[in-house]
C-alpha positions as CSV (number, residue, x, y, z in Angstrom):
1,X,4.0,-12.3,15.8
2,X,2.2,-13.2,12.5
3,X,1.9,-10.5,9.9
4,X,-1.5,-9.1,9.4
5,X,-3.2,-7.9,6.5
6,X,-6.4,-5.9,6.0
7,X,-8.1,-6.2,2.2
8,X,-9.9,-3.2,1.1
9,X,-12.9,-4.2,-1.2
10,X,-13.9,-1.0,-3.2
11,X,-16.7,-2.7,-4.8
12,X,-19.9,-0.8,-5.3
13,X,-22.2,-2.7,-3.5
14,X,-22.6,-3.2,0.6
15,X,-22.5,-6.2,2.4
16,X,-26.1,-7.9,1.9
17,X,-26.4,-7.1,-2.0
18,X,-25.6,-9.9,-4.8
19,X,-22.4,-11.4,-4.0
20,X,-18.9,-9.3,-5.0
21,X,-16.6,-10.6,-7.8
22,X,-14.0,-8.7,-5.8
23,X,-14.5,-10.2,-2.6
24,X,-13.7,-13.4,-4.5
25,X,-11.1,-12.6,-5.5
26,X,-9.7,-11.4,-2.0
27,X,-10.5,-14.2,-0.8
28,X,-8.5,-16.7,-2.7
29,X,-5.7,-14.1,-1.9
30,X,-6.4,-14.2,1.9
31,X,-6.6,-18.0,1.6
32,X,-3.4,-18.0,0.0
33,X,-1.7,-15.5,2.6
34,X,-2.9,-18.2,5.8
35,X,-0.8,-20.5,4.3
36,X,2.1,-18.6,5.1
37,X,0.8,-17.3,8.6
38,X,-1.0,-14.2,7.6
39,X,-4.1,-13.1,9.1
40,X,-6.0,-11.2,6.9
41,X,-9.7,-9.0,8.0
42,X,-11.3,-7.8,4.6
43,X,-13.7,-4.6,4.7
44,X,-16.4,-3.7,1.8
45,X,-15.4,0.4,2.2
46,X,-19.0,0.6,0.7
47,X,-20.5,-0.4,4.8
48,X,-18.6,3.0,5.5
49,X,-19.4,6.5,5.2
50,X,-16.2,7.8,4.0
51,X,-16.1,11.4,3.7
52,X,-14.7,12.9,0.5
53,X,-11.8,15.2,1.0
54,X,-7.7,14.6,1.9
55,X,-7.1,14.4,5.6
56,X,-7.2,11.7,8.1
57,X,-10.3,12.9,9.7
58,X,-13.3,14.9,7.8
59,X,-14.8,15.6,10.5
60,X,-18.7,13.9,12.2
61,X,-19.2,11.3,11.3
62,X,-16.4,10.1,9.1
63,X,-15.5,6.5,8.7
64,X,-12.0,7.0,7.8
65,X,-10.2,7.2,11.1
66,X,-10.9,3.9,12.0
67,X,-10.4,2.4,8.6
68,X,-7.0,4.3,8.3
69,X,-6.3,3.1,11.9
70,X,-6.9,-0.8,10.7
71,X,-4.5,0.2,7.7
72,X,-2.2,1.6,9.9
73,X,-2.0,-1.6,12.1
74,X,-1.6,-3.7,9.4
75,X,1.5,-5.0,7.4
76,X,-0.1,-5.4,4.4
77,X,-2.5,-3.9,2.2
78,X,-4.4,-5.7,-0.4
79,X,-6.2,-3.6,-2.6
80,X,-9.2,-4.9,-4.7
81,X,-11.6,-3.4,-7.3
82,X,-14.2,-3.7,-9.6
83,X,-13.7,-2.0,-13.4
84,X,-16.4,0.1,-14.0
85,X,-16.0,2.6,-17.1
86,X,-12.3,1.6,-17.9
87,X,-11.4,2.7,-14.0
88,X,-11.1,1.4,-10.4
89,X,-14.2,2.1,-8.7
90,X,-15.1,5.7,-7.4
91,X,-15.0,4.2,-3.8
92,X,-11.6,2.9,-4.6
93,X,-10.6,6.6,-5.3
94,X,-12.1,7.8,-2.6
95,X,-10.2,5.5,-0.4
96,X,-6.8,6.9,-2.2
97,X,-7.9,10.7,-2.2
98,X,-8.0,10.0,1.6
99,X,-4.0,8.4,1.7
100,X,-3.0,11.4,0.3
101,X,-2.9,12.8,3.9
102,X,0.1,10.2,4.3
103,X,2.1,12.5,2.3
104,X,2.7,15.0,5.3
105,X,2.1,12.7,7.9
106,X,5.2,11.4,9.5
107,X,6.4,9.0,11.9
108,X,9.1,9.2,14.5
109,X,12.0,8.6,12.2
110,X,10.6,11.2,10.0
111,X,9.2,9.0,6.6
112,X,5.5,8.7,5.7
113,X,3.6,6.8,8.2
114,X,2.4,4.2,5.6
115,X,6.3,3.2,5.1
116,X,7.0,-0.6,6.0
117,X,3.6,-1.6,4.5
118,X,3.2,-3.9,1.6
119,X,0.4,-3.2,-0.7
120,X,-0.9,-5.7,-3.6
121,X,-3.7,-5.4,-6.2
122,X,-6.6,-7.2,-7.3
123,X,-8.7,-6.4,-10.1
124,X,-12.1,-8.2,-11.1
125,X,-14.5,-7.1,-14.7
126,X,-16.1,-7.8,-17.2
127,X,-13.7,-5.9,-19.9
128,X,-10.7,-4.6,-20.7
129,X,-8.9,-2.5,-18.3
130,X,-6.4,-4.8,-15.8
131,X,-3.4,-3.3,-16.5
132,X,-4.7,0.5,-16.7
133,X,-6.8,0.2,-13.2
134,X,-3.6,-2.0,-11.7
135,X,-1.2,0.6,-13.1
136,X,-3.2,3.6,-11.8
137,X,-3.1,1.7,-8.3
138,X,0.2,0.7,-8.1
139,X,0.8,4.6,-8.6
140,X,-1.1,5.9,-6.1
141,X,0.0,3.3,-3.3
142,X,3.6,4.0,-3.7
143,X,3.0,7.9,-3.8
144,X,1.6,7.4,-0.6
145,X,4.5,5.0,0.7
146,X,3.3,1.9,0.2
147,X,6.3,-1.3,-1.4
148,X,4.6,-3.4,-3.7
149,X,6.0,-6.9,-5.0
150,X,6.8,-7.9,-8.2
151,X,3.7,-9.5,-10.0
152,X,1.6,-8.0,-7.0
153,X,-1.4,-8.2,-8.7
154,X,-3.6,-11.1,-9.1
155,X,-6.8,-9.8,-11.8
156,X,-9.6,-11.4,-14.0
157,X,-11.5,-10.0,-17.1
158,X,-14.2,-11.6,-18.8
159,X,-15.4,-10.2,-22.3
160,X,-16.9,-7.2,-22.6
161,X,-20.9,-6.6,-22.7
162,X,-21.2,-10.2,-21.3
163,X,-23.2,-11.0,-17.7
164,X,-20.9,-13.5,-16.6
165,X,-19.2,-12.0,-13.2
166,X,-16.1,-13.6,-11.7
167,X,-17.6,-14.8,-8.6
168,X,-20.3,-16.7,-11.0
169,X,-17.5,-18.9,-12.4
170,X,-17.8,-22.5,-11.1
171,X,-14.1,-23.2,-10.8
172,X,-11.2,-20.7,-10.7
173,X,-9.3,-20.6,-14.3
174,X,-5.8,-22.0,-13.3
175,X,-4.0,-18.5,-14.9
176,X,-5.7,-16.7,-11.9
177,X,-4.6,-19.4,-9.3
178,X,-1.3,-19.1,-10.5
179,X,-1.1,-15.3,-10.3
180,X,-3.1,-15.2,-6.9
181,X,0.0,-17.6,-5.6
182,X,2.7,-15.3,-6.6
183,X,1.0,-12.2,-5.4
184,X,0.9,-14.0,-1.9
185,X,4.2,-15.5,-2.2
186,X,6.1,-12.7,-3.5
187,X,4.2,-9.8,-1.1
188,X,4.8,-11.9,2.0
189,X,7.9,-12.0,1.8
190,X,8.5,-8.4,1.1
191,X,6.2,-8.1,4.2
192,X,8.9,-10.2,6.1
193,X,11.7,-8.7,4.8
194,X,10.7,-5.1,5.7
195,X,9.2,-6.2,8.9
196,X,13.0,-7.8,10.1
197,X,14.8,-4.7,8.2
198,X,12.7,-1.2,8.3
199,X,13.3,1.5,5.8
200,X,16.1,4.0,6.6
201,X,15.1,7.0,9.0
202,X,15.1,10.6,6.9
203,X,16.8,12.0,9.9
């Protein structure tokens, strides 16, 4: 069975606005991913009415369940967001705040039920701020049981106070097609690895 991945895109803006710098971005990293048999399904969180809270289900209408189901049936998790005010996007904590249910939930070997999953980052702005948003990211996925790769992060900043937007850029800059390549590489084959040789039981 080929692994799948789903792509979270905690940009601000729904499907149907001006086109997302961070569904670029997931893009090139999906397109790198087929290459090595992955299947990835990307969802803009912002189409979904994701309670705020910590559990798995907030009750009527509550888009989480589903999209934590998706998660769930996935192998991998890539994680993209925009930098707005130094910080991944409120959606993209949101989306977090809601994983922190993972931390009680367990499976039938006793470990979080996110264990086994590979998660990588991407990061799109137009400032400083990569390596603090990756950094709180990469934090909060492997608090919530998520492996992540080395390198697992594939980002792009452009100077601050400027309107030029990644997904404006008529050509990928070869630095980000270079990173993008060794997220993929590097996560798949963590992804493979874990798939063929699960984490130990807590039994």
């Amino acid at each position: 069975m080929p692994l799948k991945a789903i792509a979270f895109n905690a940009t601000l803006k729904s499907t149907g606005d001006t086109p997302s710098s961070t569904d670029r971005m997931l893009s090139l990293i999906a397109a790198e991913m087929a290459k090595e048999g992955v299947l990835t399904e990307t969802i803009r969180l912002a189409d979904h009415d994701i309670k705020p809270g910590v559990s798995s289900d907030e009750g009527p209408g509550d888009a989480w369940p589903q999209l934590r189901q998706k998660l769930l049936d996935a192998d991998i998790l890539i994680f993209g967001t925009p930098i707005w005010l130094g910080q991944p996007s409120s959606i993209a904590k949101r989306a977090l705040e809601r994983m922190d249910a993972f931390l009680s939930e367990l499976d039938d070997q006793d470990r979080m039920v996110s264990y086994g999953r590979v998660a990588a980052v991407a990061v799109v702005g137009n400032e400083d701020g990569a390596h603090h948003v990756s950094a709180q990211l990469y934090q909060a996925l492997n608090d919530v049981g998520f492996t992540l790769a080395p390198n697992a992060i594939a980002y792009w900043v452009g100077q601050a106070m400027e309107s030029t937007n990644f997904v404006d850029l008529p050509e990928v800059p070869d630095a980000v097609t270079s990173t993008v390549k060794m997220l993929a590489r590097n996560t798949v084959h963590l992804a493979k690895l874990l798939k063929e040789n699960p984490l130990p039981s807590l039994k």
